[in-house]
LOVOKE-628284 format. One record per atom (N, C-alpha, C, O): residue in one letter; x, y, z; atom name. Coordinates in nm, 2 decimals, m for minus. Atoms other than C-alpha are relative to their C-alpha. Layout:
N
[atom "A",[X,Y,Z],"CA"],
...
//
This chain:
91
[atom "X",[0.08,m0.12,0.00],"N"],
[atom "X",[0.00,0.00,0.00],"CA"],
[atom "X",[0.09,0.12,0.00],"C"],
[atom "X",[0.19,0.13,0.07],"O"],
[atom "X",[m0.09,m0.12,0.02],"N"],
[atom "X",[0.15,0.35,m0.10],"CA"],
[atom "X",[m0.07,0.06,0.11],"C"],
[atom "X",[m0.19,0.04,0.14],"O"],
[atom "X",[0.00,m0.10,m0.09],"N"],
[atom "X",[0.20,0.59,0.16],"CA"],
[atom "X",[m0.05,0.16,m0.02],"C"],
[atom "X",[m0.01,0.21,m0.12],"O"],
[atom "X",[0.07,m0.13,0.07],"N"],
[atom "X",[0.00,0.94,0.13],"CA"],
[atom "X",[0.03,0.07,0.15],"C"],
[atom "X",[0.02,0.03,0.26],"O"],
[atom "X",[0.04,m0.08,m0.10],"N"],
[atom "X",[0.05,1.27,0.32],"CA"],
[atom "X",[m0.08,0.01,0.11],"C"],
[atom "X",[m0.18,0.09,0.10],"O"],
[atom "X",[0.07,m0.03,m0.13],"N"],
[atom "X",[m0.09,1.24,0.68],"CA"],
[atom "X",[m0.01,m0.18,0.04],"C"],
[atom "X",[m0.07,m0.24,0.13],"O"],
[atom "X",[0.04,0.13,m0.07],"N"],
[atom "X",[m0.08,0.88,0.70],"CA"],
[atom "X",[0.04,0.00,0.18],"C"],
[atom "X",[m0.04,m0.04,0.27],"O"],
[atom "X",[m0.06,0.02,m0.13],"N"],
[atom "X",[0.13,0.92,1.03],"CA"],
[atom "X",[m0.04,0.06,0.11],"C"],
[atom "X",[0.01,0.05,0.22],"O"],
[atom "X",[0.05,m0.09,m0.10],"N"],
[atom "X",[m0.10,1.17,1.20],"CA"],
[atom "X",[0.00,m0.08,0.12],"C"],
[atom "X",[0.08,m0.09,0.21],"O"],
[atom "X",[0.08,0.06,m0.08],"N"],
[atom "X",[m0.31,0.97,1.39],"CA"],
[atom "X",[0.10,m0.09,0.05],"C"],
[atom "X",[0.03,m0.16,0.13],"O"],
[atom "X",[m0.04,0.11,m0.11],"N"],
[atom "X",[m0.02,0.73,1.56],"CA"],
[atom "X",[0.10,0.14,0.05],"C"],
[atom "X",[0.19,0.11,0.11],"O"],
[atom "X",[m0.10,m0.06,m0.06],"N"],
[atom "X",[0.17,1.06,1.65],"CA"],
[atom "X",[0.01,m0.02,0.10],"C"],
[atom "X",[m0.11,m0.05,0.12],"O"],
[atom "X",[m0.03,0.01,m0.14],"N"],
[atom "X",[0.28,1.04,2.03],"CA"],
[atom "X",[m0.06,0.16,0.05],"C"],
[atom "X",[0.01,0.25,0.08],"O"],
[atom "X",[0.05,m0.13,m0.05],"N"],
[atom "X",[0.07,1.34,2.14],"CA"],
[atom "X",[0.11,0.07,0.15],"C"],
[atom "X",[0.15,0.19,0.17],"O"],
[atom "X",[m0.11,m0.09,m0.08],"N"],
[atom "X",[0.33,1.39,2.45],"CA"],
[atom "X",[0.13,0.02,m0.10],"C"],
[atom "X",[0.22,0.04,m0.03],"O"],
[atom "X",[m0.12,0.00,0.08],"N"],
[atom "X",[0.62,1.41,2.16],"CA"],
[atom "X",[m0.07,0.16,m0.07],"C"],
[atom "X",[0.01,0.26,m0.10],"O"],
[atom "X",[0.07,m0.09,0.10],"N"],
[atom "X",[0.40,1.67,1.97],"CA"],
[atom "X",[m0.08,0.13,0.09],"C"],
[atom "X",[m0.05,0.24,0.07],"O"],
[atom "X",[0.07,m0.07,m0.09],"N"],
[atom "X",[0.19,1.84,2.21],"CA"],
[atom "X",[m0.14,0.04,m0.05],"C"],
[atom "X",[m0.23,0.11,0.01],"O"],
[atom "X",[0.10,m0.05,0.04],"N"],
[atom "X",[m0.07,1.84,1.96],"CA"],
[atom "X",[m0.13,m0.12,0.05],"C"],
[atom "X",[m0.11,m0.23,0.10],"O"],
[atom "X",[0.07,0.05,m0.09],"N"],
[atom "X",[m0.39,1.72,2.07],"CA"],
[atom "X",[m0.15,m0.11,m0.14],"C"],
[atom "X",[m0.18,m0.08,m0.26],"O"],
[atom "X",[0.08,0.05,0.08],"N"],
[atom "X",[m0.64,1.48,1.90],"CA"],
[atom "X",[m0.08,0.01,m0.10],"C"],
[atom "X",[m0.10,m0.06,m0.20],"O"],
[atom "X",[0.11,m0.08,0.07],"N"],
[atom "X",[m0.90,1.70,1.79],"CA"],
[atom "X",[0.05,0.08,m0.11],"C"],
[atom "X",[0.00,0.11,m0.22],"O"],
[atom "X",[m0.06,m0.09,0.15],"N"],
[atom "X",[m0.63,1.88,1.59],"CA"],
[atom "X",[0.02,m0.09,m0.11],"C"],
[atom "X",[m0.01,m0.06,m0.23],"O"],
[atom "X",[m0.01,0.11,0.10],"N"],
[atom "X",[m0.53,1.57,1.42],"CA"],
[atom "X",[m0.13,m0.06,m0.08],"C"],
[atom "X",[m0.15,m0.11,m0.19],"O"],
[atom "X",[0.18,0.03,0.10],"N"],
[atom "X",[m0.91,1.51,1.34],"CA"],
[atom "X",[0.00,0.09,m0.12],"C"],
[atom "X",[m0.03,0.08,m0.24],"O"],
[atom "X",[0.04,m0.15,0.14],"N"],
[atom "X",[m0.92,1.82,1.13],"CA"],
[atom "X",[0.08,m0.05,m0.09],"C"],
[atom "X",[0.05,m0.07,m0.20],"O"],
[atom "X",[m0.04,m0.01,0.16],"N"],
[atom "X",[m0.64,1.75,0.94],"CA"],
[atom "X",[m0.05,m0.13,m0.07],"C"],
[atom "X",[m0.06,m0.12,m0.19],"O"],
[atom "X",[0.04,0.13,0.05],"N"],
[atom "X",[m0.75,1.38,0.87],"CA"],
[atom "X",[m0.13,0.01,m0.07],"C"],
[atom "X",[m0.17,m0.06,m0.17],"O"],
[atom "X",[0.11,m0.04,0.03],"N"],
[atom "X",[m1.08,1.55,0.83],"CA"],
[atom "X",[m0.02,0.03,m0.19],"C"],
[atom "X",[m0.08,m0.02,m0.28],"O"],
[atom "X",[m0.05,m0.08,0.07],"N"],
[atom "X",[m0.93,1.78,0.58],"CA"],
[atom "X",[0.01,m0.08,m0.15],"C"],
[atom "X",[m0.06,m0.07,m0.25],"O"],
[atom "X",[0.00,0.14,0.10],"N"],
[atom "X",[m0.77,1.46,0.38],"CA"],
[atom "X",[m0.11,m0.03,m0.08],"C"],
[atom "X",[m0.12,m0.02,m0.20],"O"],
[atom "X",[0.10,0.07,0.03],"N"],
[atom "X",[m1.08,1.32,0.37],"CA"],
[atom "X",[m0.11,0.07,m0.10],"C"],
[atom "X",[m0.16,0.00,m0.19],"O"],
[atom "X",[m0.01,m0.12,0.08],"N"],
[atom "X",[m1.21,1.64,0.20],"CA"],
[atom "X",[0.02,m0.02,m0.11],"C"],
[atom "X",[m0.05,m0.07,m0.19],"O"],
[atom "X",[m0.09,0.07,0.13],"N"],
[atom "X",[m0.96,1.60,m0.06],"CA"],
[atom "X",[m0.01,m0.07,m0.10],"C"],
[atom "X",[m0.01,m0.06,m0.22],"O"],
[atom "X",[0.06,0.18,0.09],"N"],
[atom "X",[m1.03,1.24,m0.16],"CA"],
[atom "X",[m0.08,0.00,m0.05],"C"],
[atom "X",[m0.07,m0.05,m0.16],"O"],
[atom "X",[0.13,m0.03,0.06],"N"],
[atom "X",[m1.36,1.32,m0.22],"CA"],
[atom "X",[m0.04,0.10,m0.09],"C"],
[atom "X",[m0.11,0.09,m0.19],"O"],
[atom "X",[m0.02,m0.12,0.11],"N"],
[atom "X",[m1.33,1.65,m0.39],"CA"],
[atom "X",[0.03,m0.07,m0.12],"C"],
[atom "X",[m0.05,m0.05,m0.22],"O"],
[atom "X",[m0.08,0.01,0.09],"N"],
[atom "X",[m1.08,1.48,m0.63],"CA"],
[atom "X",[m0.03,m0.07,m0.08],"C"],
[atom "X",[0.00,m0.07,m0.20],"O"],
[atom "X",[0.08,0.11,0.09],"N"],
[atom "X",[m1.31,1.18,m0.70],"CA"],
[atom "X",[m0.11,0.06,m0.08],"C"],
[atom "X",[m0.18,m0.01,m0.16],"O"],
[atom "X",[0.09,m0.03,0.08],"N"],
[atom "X",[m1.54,1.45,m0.82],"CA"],
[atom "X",[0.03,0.07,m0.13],"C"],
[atom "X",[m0.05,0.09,m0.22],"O"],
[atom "X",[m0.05,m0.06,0.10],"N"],
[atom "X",[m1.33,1.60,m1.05],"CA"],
[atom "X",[0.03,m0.11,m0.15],"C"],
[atom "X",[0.14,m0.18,m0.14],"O"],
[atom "X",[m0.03,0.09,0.10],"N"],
[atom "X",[m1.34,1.39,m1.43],"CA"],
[atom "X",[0.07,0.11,m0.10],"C"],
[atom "X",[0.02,0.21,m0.15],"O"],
[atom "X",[m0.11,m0.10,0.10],"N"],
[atom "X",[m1.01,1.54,m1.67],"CA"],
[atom "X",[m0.08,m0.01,m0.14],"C"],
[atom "X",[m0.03,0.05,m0.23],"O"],
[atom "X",[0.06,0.02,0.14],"N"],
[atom "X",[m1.25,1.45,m1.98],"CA"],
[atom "X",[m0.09,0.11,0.02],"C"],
[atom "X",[m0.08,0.18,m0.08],"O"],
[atom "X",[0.10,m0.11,0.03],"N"],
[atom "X",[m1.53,1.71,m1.92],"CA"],
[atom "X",[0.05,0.12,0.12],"C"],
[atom "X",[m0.03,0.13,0.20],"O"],
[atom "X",[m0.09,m0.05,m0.12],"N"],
[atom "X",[m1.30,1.93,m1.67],"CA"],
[atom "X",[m0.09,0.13,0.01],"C"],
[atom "X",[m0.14,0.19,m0.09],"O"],
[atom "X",[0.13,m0.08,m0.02],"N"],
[atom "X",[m1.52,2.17,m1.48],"CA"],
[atom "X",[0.12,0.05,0.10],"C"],
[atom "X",[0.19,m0.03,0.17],"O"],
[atom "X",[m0.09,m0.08,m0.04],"N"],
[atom "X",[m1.28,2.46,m1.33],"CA"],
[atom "X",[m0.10,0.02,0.15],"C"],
[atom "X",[m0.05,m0.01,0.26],"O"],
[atom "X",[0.08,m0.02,m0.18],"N"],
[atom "X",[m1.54,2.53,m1.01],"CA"],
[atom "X",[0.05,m0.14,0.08],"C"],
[atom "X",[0.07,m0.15,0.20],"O"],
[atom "X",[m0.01,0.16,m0.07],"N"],
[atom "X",[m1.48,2.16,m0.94],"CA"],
[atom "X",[0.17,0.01,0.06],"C"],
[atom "X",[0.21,m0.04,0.17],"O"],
[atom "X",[m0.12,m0.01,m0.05],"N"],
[atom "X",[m1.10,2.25,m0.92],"CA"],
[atom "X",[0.03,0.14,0.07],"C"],
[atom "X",[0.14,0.16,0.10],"O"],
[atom "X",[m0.02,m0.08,m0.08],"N"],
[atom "X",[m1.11,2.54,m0.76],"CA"],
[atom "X",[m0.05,m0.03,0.16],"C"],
[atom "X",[m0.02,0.04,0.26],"O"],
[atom "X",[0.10,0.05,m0.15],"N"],
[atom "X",[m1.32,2.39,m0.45],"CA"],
[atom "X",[0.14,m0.09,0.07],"C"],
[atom "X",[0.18,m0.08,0.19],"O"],
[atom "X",[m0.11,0.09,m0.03],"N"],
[atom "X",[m0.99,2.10,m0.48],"CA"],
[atom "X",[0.12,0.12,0.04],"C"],
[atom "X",[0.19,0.08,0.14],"O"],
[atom "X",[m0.10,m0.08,0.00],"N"],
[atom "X",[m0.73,2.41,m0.47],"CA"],
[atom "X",[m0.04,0.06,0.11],"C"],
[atom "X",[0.05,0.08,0.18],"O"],
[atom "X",[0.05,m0.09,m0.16],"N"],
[atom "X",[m0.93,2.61,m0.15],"CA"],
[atom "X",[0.01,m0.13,0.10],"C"],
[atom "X",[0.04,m0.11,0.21],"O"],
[atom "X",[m0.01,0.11,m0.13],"N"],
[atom "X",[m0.94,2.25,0.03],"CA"],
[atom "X",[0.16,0.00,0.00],"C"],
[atom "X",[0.21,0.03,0.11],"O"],
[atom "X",[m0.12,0.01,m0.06],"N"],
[atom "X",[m0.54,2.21,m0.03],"CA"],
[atom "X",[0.09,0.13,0.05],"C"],
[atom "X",[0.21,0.14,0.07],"O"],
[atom "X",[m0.09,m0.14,m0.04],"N"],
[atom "X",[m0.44,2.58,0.06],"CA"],
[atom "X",[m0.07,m0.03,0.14],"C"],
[atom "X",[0.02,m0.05,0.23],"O"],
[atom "X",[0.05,m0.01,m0.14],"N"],
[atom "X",[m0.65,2.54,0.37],"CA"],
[atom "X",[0.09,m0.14,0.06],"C"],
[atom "X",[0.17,m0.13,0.16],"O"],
[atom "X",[m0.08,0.05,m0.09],"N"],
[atom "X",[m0.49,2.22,0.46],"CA"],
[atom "X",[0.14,0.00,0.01],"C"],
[atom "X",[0.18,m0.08,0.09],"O"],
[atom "X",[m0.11,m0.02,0.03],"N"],
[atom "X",[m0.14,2.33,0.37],"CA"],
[atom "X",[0.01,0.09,0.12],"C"],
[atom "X",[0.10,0.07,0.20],"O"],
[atom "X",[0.00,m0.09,m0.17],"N"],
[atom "X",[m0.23,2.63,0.68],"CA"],
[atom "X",[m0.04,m0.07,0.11],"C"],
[atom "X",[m0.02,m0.01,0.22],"O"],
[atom "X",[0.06,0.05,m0.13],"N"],
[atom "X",[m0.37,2.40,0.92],"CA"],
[atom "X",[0.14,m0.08,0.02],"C"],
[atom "X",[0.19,m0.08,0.13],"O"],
[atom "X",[m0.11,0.09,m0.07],"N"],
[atom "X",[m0.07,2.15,0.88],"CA"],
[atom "X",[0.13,0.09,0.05],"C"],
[atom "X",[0.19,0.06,0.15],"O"],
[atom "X",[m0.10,m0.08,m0.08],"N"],
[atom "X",[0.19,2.42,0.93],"CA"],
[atom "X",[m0.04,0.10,0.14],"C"],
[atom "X",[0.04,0.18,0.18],"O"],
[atom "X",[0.03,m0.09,m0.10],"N"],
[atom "X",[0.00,2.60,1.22],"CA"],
[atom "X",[0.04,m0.11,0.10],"C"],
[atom "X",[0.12,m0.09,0.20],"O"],
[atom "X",[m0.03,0.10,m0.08],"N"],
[atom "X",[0.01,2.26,1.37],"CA"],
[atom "X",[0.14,m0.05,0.05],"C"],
[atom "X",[0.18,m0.08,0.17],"O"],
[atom "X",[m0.12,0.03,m0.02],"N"],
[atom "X",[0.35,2.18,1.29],"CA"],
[atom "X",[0.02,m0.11,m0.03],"C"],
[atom "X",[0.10,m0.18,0.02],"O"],
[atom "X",[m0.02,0.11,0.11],"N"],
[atom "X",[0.31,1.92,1.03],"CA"],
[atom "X",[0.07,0.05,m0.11],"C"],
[atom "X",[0.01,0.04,m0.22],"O"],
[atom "X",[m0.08,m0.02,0.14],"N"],
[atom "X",[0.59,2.05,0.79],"CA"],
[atom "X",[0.01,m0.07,m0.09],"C"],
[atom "X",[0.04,0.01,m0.18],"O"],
[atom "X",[m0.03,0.07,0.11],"N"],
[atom "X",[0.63,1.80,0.55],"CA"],
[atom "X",[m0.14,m0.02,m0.04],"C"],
[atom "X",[m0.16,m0.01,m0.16],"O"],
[atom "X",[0.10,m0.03,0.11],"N"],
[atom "X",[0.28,1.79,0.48],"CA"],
[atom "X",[m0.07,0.13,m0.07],"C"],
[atom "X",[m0.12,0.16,m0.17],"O"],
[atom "X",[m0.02,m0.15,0.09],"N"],
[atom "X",[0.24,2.13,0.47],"CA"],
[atom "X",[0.09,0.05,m0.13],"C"],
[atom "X",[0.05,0.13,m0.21],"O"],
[atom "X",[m0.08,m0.02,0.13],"N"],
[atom "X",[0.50,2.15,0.20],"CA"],
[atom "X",[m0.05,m0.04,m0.14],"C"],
[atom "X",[m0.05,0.02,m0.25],"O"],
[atom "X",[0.05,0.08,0.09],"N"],
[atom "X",[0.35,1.89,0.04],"CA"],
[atom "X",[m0.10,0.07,m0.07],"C"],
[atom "X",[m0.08,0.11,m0.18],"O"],
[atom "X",[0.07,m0.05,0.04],"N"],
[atom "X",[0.05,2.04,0.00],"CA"],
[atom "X",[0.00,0.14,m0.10],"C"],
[atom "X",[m0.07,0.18,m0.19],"O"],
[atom "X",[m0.06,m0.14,0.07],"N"],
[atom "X",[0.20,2.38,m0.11],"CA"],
[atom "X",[0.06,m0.01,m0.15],"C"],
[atom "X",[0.04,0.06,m0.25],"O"],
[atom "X",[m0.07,0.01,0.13],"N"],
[atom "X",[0.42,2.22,m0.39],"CA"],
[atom "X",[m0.09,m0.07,m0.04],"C"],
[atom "X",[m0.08,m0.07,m0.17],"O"],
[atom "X",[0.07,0.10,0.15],"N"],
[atom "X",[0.15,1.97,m0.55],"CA"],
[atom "X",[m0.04,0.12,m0.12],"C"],
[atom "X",[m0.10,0.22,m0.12],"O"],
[atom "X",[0.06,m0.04,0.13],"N"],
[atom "X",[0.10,2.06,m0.89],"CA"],
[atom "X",[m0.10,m0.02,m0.09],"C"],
[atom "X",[m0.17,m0.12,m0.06],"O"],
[atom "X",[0.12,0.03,0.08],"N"],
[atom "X",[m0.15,2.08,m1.17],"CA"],
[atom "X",[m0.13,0.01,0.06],"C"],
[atom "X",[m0.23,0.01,0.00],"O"],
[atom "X",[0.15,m0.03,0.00],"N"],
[atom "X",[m0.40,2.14,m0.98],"CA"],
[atom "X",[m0.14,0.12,m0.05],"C"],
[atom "X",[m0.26,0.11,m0.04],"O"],
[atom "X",[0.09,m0.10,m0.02],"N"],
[atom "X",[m0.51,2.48,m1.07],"CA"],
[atom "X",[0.00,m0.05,m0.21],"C"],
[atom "X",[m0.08,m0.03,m0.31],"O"],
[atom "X",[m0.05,0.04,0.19],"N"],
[atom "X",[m0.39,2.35,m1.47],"CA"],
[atom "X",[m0.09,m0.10,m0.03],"C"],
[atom "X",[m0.16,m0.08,m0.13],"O"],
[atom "X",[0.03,0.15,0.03],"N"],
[atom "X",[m0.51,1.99,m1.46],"CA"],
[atom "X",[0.10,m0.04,m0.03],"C"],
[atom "X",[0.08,m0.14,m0.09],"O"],
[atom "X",[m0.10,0.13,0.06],"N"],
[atom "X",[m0.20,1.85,m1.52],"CA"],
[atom "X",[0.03,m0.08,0.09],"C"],
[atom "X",[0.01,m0.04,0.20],"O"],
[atom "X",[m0.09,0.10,m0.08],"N"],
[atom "X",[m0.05,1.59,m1.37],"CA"],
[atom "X",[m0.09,m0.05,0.06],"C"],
[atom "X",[m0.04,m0.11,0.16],"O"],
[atom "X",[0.09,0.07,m0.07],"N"],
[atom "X",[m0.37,1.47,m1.25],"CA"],
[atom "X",[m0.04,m0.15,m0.05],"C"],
[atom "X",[m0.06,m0.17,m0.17],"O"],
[atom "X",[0.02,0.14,0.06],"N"],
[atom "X",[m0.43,1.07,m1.24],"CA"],
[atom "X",[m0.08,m0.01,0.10],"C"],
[atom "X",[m0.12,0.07,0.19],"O"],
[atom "X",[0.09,0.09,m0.13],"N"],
[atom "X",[m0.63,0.81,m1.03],"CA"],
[atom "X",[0.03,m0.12,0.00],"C"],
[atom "X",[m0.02,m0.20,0.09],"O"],
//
């Protein structure tokens, strides 16, 4: 199974982190957002509102994970590409 940004939230050591469960919900939340957004998006009849909804969910969780202090997925989220283009988009 391939590994996806945030897999590791949810076993973080909350005394290691300080962050607290409810915060890790959101971003898992967030994810889950994402997933679904992305499944609504089809590159054959490409509907620009549909990606714009996908680009306001990953700016938003790209600030939540760095508020938190999830830097690598904050990054992550910051450099993916094609989204606002369509490129580089698969399933």
């Amino acid at each position: 199974m391939t590994s996806m940004p945030g897999d590791d939230i949810a076993s973080r050591n909350d005394a290691q982190t300080g962050i607290n469960h409810r915060s890790t919900d959101q971003i898992l939340a967030r994810i889950e957002e994402i997933h679904t957004q992305f499944q609504r998006i089809n590159p054959e009849t490409w509907n620009p509102a549909e990606v714009k909804v996908l680009h306001r969910l990953t700016h938003s969780l790209a600030g939540l994970a760095g508020t938190l202090g999830f830097f690598s997925l904050c990054i992550h989220a910051c450099t993916e590409t094609g989204i606002t283009t369509g490129r580089n988009i698969t399933r």
